[in-house]
VOLO-945259 format. One record per residue: residue in one letter; z negated, y negated, x of N, C-alpha, C in turn. Coordinates in pm, whole numbers, plus 50000, padded with zeros to 5 digits. Atoms other than C-alpha are relative to their C-alpha. Layout:
N
AZYXZYXZYX
...
END
This chain:
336
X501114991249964519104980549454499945012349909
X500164989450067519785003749174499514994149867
X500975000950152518045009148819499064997349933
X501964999850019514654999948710499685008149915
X500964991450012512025021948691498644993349886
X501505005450098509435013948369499345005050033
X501534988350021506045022148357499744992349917
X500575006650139504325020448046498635001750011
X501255001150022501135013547955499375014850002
X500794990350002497835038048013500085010749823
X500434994950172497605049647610501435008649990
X498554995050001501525054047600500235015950071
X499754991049927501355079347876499455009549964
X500964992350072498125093347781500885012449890
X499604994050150499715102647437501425010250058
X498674990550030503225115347575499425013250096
X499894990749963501575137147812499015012849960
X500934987250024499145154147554501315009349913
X498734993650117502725163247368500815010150143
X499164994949893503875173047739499755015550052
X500654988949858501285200247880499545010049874
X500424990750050500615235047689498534998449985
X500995005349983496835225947735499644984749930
X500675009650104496855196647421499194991650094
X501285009249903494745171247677500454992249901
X500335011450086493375145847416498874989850070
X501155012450002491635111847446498605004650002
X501685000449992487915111747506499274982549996
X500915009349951485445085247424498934999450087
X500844996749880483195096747696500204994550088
X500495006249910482015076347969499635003550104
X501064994649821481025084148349499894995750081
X500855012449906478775062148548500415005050127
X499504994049875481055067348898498994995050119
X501165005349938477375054149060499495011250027
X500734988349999475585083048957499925007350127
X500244988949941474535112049240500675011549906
X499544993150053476485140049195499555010949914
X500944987250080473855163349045499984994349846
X500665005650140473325139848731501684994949937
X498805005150070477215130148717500545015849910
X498644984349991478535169148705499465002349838
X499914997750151477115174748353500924993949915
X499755010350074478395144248225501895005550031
X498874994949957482145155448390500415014149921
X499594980050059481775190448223500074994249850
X499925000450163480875178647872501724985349995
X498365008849983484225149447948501125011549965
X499004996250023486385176648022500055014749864
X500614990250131485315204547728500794990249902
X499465009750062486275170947566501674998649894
X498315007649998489595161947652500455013750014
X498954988950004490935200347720499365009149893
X500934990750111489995218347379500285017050056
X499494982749951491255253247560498585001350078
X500994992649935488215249347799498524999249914
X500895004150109485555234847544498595012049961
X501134989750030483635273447494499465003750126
X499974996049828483885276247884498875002850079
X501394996249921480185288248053500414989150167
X499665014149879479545256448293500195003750157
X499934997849860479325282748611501785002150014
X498165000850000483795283648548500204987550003
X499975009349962483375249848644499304993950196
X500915011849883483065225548992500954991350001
X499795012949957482595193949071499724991250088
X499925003049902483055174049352500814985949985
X499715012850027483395136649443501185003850149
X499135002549886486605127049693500014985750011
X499875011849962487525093849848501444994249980
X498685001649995490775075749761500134990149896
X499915008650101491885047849582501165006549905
X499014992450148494745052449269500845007250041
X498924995150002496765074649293501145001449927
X499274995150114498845076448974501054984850018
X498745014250041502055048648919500715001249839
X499314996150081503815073348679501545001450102
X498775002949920507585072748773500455009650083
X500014985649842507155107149009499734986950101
X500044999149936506125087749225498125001050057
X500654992849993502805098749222499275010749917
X500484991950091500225120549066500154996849846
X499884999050165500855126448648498544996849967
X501515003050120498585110248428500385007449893
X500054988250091497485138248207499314993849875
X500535005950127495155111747978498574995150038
X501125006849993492065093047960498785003449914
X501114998550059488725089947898499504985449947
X500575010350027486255061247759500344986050156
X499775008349880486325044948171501065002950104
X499504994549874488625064148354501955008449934
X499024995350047491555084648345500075015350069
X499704984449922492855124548453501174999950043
X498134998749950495665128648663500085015550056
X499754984349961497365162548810499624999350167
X500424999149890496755177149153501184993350038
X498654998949924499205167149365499915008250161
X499624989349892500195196149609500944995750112
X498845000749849501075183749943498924991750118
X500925003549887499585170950257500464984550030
X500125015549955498845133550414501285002850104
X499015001949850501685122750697498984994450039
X500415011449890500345111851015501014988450034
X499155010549942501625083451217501155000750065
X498844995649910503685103451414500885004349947
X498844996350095505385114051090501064991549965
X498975007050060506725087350974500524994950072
X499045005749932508925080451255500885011250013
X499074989949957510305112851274501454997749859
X499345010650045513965104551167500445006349838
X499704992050164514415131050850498894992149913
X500905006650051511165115450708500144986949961
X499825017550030511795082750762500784992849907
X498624995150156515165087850534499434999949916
X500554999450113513135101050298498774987349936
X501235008050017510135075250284500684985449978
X498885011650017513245047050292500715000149840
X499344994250114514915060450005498764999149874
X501344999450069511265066249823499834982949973
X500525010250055510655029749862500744992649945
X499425012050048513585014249760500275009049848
X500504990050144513215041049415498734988149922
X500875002350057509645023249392499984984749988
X500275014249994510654983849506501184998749868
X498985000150128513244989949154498984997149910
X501814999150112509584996648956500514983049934
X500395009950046509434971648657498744999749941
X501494997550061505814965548611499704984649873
X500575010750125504514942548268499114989850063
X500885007849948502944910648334500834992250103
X499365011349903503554880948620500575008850105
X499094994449891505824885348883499984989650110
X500135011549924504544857749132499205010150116
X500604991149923504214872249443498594996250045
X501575002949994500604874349564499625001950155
X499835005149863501194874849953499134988350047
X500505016849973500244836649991498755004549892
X501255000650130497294837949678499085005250110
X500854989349897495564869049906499784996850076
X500385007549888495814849450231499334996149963
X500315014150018494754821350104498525004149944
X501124998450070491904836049900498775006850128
X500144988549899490774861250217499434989450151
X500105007949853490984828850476498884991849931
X501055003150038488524809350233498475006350036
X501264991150002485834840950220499315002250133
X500604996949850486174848550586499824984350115
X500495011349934485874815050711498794991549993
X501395006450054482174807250588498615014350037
X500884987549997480644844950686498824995050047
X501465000349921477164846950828499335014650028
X500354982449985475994881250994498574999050067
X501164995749955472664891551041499685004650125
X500344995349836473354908351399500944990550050
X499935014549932473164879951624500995000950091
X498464998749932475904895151846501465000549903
X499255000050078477974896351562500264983949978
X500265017950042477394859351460500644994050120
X500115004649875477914851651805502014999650040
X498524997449953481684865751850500995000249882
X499075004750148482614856251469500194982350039
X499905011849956481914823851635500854992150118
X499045002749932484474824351862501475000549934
X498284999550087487144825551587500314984349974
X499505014350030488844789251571500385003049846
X499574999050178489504786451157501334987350020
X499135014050003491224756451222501375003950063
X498394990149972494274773551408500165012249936
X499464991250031494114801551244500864998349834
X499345004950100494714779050937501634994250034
X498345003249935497524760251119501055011049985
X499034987749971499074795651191500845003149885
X499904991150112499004807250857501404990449929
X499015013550074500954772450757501135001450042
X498984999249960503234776150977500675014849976
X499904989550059503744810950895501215003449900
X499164994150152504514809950534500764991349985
X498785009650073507154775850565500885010750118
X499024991049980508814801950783500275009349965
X499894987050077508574832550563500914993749885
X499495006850090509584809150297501894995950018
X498534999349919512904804150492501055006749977
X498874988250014514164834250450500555007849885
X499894996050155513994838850072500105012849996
X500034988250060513204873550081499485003249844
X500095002550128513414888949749498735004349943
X501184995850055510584898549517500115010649935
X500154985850077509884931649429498835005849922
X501294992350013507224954149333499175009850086
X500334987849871505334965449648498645005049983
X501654991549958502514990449779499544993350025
X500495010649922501444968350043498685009350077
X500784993949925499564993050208500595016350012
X498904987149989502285020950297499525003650151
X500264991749885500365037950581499915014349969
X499994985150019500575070250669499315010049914
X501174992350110497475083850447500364995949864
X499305004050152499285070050159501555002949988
X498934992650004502045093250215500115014050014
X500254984150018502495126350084500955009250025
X498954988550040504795157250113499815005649992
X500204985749972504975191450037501505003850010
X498824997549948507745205250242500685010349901
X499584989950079508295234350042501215000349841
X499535013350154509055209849716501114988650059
X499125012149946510875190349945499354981849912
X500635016950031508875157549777498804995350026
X500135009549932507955129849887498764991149879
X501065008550031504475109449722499854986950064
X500605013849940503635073849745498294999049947
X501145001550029499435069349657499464988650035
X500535013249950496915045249652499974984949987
X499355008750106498525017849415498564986250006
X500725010450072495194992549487500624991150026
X499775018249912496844961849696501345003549892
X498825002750037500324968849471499794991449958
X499135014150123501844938649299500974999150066
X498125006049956504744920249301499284992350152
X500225007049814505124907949678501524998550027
X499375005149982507614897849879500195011650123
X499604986849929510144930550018499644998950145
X500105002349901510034916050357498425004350076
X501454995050011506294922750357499965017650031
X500394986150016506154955950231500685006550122
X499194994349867508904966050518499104995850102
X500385005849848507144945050785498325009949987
X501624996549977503294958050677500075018850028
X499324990149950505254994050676500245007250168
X499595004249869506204987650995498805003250096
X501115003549937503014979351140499055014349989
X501364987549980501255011851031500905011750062
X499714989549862503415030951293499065004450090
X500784997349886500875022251519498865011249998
X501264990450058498225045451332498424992150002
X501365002050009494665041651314499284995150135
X500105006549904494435034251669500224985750058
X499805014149990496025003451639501024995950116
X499215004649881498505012851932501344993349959
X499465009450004500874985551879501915002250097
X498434999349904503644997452155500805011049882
X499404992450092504405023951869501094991249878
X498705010750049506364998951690501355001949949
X498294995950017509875011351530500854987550074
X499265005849949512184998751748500874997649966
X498685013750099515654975951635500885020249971
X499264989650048517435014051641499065013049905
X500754990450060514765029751408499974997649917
X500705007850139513985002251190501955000249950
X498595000850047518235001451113500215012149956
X499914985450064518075042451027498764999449908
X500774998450128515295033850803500954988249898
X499395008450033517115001150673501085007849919
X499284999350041520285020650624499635009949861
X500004989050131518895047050366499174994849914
X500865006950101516755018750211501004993749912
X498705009250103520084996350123500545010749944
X498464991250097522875027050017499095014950024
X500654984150000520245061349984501205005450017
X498744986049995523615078849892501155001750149
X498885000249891526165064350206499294987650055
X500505009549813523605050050526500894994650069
X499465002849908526415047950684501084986650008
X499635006050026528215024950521499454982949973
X500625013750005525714995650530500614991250102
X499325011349894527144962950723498964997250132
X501035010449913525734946951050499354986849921
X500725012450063525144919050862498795001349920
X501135000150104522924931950600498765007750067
X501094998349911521264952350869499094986250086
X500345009549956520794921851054498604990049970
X500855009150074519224899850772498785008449951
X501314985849994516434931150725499594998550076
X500694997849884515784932151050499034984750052
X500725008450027514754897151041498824995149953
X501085003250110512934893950729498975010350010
X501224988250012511004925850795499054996350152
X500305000849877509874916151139499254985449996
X500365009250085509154880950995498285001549976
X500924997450096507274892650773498625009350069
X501014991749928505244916951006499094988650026
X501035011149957503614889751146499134998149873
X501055003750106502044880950782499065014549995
X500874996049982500664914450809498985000650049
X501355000449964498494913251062499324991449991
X501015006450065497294882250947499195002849887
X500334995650092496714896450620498665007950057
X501314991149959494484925950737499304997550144
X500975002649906492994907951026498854993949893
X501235007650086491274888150738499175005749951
X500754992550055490634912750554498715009650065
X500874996149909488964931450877498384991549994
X500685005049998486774900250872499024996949859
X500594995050137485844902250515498705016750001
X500194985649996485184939050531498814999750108
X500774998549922482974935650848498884994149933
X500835005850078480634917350618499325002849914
X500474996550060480514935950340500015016949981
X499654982050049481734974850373498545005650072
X501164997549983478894996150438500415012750049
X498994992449901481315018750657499934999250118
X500295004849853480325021150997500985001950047
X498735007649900483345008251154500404987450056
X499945012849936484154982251425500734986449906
X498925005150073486054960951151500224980750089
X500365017449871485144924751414501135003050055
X499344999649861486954942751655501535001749931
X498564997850067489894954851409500454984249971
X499685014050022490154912451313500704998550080
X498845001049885491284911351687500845004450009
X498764989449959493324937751707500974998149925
X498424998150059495614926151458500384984550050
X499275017649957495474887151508500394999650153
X498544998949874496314893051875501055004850016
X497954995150002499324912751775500544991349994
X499355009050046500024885751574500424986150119
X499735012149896499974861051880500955006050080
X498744998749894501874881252116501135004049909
X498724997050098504754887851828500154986649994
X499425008950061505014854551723500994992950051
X499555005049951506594838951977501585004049967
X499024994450044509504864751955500725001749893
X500195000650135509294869851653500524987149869
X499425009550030509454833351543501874996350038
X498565005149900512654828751794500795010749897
X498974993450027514614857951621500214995049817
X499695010350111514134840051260500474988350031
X499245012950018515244807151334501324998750094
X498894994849958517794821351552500965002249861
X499034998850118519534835351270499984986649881
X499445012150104518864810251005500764989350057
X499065010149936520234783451253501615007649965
X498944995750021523584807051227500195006649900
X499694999450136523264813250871500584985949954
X499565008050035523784775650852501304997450047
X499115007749965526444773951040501615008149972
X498944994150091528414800150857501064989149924
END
């Protein structure tokens, strides 16, 4: 797969990149309650950064704004996303990053897809500190506990959470992971949430961003390809969008050999195409659960009931197929 990629600790970075940037950015013990209303945070943000950048420190507070955005982490280190510039008491500063979201329709287009193939097998090299037990199974498992005990206040809600069998959907899950388990895909270090809004470019720069680092850990590659996979469909959830066996093999080939695609085997295409397809299926179990979680507690007005369905019936009409093309091959792996 290549070289591994370190990342070092928050302090480490901090420190090399106040030696990095003309602008000295130093440590701050300063604190900022990310609760607050923005009128009572923005002081507290101005006297932070006065702080940490001694160049702006004499600065008249109207050469300042501040403004809240939405987004989980962005930073990894590694290029592969935004630069951590250094920290504060709770938090940290990272750089802009200059480039725009892909849609859904991007990441099939086939120059992109190259690139976003190539990008991940750069980031499934990542050696991150700490356990390396993938967390695939843990997350189910923790996710099928929470959402199998809900109780919703709107009685139509209650009503059509009550049409979820737990008891097969436990079965499923069992059967599931002694067939994921099958295929010994390897363990890497994944996103696990490689949708389109967690993909950046600026054409101009010609590069390519990964963002959004909350679900990473170590997982299991087959995953990250298959949950990949799955956010073709976009936000709609249309499902026929799907990379098809000659899409998912031109992403495949510049994931195994970036430098010579062309040179990858049928075989090793093969055993990808498997394990990633496999593995799809654990996605939409994954974030059907989580749908059902989320409908419970996000405070996001969105159908998230209806998103539960929309993935666990993928997951029913895939499996069948799905199942058949794994034990297809492993049957003729054995008989190699």
């Amino acid at each position: 797969m290549g070289a591994e990629v370190k990342i070092w600790n928050p302090v480490e970075v901090a420190e090399q990149a106040s030696h990095d940037y003309d602008s000295q950015i130093h440590s701050s013990q300063l604190t900022i309650d990310p609760s607050l209303e923005l009128p009572k945070m923005t002081p507290l943000v101005l006297n932070m950064c006065k702080d940490m950048f001694k160049a702006w420190a004499d600065l008249n507070d109207s050469c300042f704004a501040v403004e809240k955005i939405s987004g989980g982490i962005t930073n990894l280190s590694a290029g592969f996303g935004a630069k951590w510039l250094g920290i504060f008491g709770n938090g940290m500063v990272q750089s802009f990053i200059n480039a725009q979201t892909l849609s859904p329709s991007d990441m099939r287009e086939p120059k992109l897809a190259a690139k976003i193939a190539k990008q991940l097998q750069r980031f499934h090299d990542v050696e991150i500190p700490g356990s390396k037990e993938p967390q695939l199974w843990n997350d189910v498992w923790k996710f099928f506990e929470k959402a199998s005990v809900l109780e919703f206040d709107d009685s139509e809600m209650q009503k059509t959470y009550e049409t979820i069998s737990f008891k097969e959907l436990h079965d499923e899950i069992v059967e599931l992971k002694g067939l994921c388990d099958l295929l010994k895909s390897p363990v890497i270090f994944a996103h696990n949430d490689l949708l389109s809004g967690n993909i950046m470019i600026n054409y101009e720069e010609d590069k390519l961003y990964f963002i959004d680092y909350e679900y990473a850990s170590y997982n299991y590659r087959g995953y990250d390809l298959g949950n990949h996979f799955a956010e073709y469909a976009g936000f709609d959830c249309d499902f026929d969008l799907y990379p098809n066996i000659n899409e998912q093999y031109h992403f495949f080939r510049h994931y195994l050999q970036p430098e010579r695609p062309h040179e990858v085997s049928e075989k090793d295409l093969e055993a990808l195409y498997v394990e990633a397809n496999t593995f799809s299926l654990a996605s939409h179990v994954f974030w059907a659960l989580w749908g059902l979680i989320q409908a419970k507690m996000s405070p996001i007005e969105f159908d998230y009931l209806g998103y539960f369905f929309l993935r666990y019936n993928e997951y029913k009409r895939q499996k069948e197929k799905n199942f058949l093309l794994a034990r297809t091959y492993l049957t003729g792996c054995k008989n190699e």
